[in-house]
N, C-alpha and C positions, 0 to 999 in steps of 0.2 A: 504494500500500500504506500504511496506517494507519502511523503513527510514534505513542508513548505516551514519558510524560513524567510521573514523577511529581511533585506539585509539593504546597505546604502553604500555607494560612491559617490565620487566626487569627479567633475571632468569641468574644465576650466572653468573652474570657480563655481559650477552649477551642481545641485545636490542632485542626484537620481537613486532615486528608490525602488525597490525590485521584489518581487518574491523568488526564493528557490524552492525549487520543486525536486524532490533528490527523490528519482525514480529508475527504473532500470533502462537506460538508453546508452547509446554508444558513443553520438558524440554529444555536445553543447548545441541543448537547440532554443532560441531566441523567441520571445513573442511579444508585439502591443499590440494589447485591445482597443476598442474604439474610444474609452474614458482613460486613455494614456496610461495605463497601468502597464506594467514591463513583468514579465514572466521567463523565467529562464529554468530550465529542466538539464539535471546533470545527475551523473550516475553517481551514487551515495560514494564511490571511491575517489570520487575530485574532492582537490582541497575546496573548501568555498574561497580563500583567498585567490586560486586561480581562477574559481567564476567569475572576482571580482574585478580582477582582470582583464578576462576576455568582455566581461560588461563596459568597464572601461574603455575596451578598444572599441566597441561599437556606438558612443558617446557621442561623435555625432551625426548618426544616423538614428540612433534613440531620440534626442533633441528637436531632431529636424521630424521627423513621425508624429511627436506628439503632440509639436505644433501646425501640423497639419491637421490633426483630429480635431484642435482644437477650433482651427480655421473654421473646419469641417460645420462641425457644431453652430459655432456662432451667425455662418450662414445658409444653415439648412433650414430649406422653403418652410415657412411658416402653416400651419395646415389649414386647407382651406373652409370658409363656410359657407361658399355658395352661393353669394349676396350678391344684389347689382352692384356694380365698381370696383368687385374683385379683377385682377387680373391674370391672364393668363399666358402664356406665351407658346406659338407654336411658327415651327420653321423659322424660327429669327426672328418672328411679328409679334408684339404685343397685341393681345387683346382683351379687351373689356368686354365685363361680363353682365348681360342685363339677365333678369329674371323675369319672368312674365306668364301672369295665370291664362291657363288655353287649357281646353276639352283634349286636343290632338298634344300629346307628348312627345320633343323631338329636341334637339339641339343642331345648331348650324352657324356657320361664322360668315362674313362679307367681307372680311380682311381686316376690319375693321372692334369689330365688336364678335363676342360671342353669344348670341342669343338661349337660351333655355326656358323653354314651356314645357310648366308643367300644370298638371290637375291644383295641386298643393303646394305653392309657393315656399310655404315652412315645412315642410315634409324635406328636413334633413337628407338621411337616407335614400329616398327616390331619386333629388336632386344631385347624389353624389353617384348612384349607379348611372345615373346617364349619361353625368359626364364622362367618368370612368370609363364606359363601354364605348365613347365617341372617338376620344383620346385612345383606345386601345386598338380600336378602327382605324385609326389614322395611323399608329405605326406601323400595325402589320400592312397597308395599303403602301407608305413610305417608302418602308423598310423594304416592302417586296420587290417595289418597282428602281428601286437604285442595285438593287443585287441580280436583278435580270438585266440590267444597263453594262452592267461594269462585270457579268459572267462570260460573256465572249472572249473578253482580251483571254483569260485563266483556262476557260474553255482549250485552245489551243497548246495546252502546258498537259492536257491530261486531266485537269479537275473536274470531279463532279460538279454538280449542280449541290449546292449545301445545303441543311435543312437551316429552317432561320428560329430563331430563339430570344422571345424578349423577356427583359429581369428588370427588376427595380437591385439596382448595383449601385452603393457608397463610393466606390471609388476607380469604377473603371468603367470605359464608351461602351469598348467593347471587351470581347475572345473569344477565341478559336479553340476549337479539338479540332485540329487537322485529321486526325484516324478516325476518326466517325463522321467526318463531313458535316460539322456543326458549327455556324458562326452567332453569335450569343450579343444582342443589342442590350442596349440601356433605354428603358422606356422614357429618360428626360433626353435621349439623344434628338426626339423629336422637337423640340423647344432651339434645335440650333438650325442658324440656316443649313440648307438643301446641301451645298458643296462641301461644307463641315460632316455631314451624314455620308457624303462621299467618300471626303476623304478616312473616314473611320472602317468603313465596309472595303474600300482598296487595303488598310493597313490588314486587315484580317484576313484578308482573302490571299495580301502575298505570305502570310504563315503558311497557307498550303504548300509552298514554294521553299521557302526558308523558315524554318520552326522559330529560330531565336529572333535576337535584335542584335545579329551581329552586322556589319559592315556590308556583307551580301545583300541581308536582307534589304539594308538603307538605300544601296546602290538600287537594287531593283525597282524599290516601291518611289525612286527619283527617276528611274528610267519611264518607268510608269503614269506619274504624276508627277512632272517637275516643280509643280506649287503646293506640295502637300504641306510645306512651312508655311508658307501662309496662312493656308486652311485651318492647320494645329492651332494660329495665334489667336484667331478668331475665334476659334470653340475653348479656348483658354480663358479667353478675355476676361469671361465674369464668372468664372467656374473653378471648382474645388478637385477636379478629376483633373489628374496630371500626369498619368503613368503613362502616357502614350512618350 
């Protein structure tokens, strides 16, 4: 049974606090959670001053983690209630949300606004399943039609046709299972413009191609899309997803 241990370093000047977890594993395996807590598991025959070591050498990658969680936190979307002058945002456009009581139940936007009729103005719940379901329409609609755009070029490499996959994901656009022919969206990818959606479905699709993020891979997916830095900057701009 695991025994835990919490213990503390220091790395330039900054305190970092940890638990050990002294279980039967082989090597030093590392962890932060999403509320910045640091977890590190080692085999009951390490000294812990050598844990506190190897914690140490990873001190500024622990730092730079935890301030990103924290990022994270401070600017994740507020949850919505559905009200007219909420806003929303899809493919790069803001829009406003009016609410309005109507017999016929539907949602639909004009580029401008998003409208929602319902029977029940304050019927919470109804009002959030239809958006839910409109927005979830529109990804796999999106999503389908920029992966049938951009299948041909890969088509000529040998690639399947991949199945598509949408998540609500903290901290990443997109990923790939190349062996199962599975490319995996983020349901807020929808919220960016169109060529941002692009360029994330070109990045996964050249994983069929080159598995990692080594220099191959870069060269290809430039050979491919020579603006995909651009792309990147744009879907950075106001966003907490950065692993691309």
């Amino acid at each position: 049974m695991a025994q835990e241990l919490m213990r503390t370093v220091f790395y330039e000047g900054q305190t970092i606090q940890y638990v050990l977890e002294s279980k039967q594993v082989k090597n030093l395996n590392l962890r932060i959670r999403k509320d910045g807590s640091v977890y590190v598991s080692a085999n009951p025959s390490v000294p812990p001053k050598k844990v506190d070591e190897f914690v140490q050498s990873k001190g500024a990658y622990i730092l730079s983690a935890q301030k990103k969680f924290r990022t994270m936190a401070e600017y994740a979307p507020k949850p919505k209630q559905y009200i007219s002058g909420e806003n929303f945002c899809l493919l790069g456009r803001g829009l406003r949300l009016k609410v309005e009581q109507s017999v016929k139940e539907e949602v639909f936007s004009d580029g401008v606004y998003l409208y929602l009729r319902v029977k029940d103005p304050d019927d919470f719940q109804r009002k959030q399943r239809i958006v839910t379901k409109y927005f979830e329409k529109q990804c796999r609609e999106t999503f389908g039609e920029v992966i049938l755009a951009l299948y041909p070029t890969f088509q000529k490499y040998d690639v399947e046709m991949p199945k598509l996959r949408i998540r609500d994901m903290e901290t990443r656009w997109g990923s790939c299972l190349a062996k199962k022919g599975i490319i995996t969206l983020n349901k807020r990818l929808l919220e960016a413009p169109r060529n941002c959606i692009e360029y994330v479905v070109m990045h996964e699709f050249c994983h069929f191609i080159h598995p990692d993020h080594s220099k191959r891979f870069y060269a290809f997916l430039t050979m491919l899309m020579p603006d995909w830095r651009e792309r990147k900057v744009v879907l950075e701009e106001n966003s907490v997803c950065r692993n691309y």
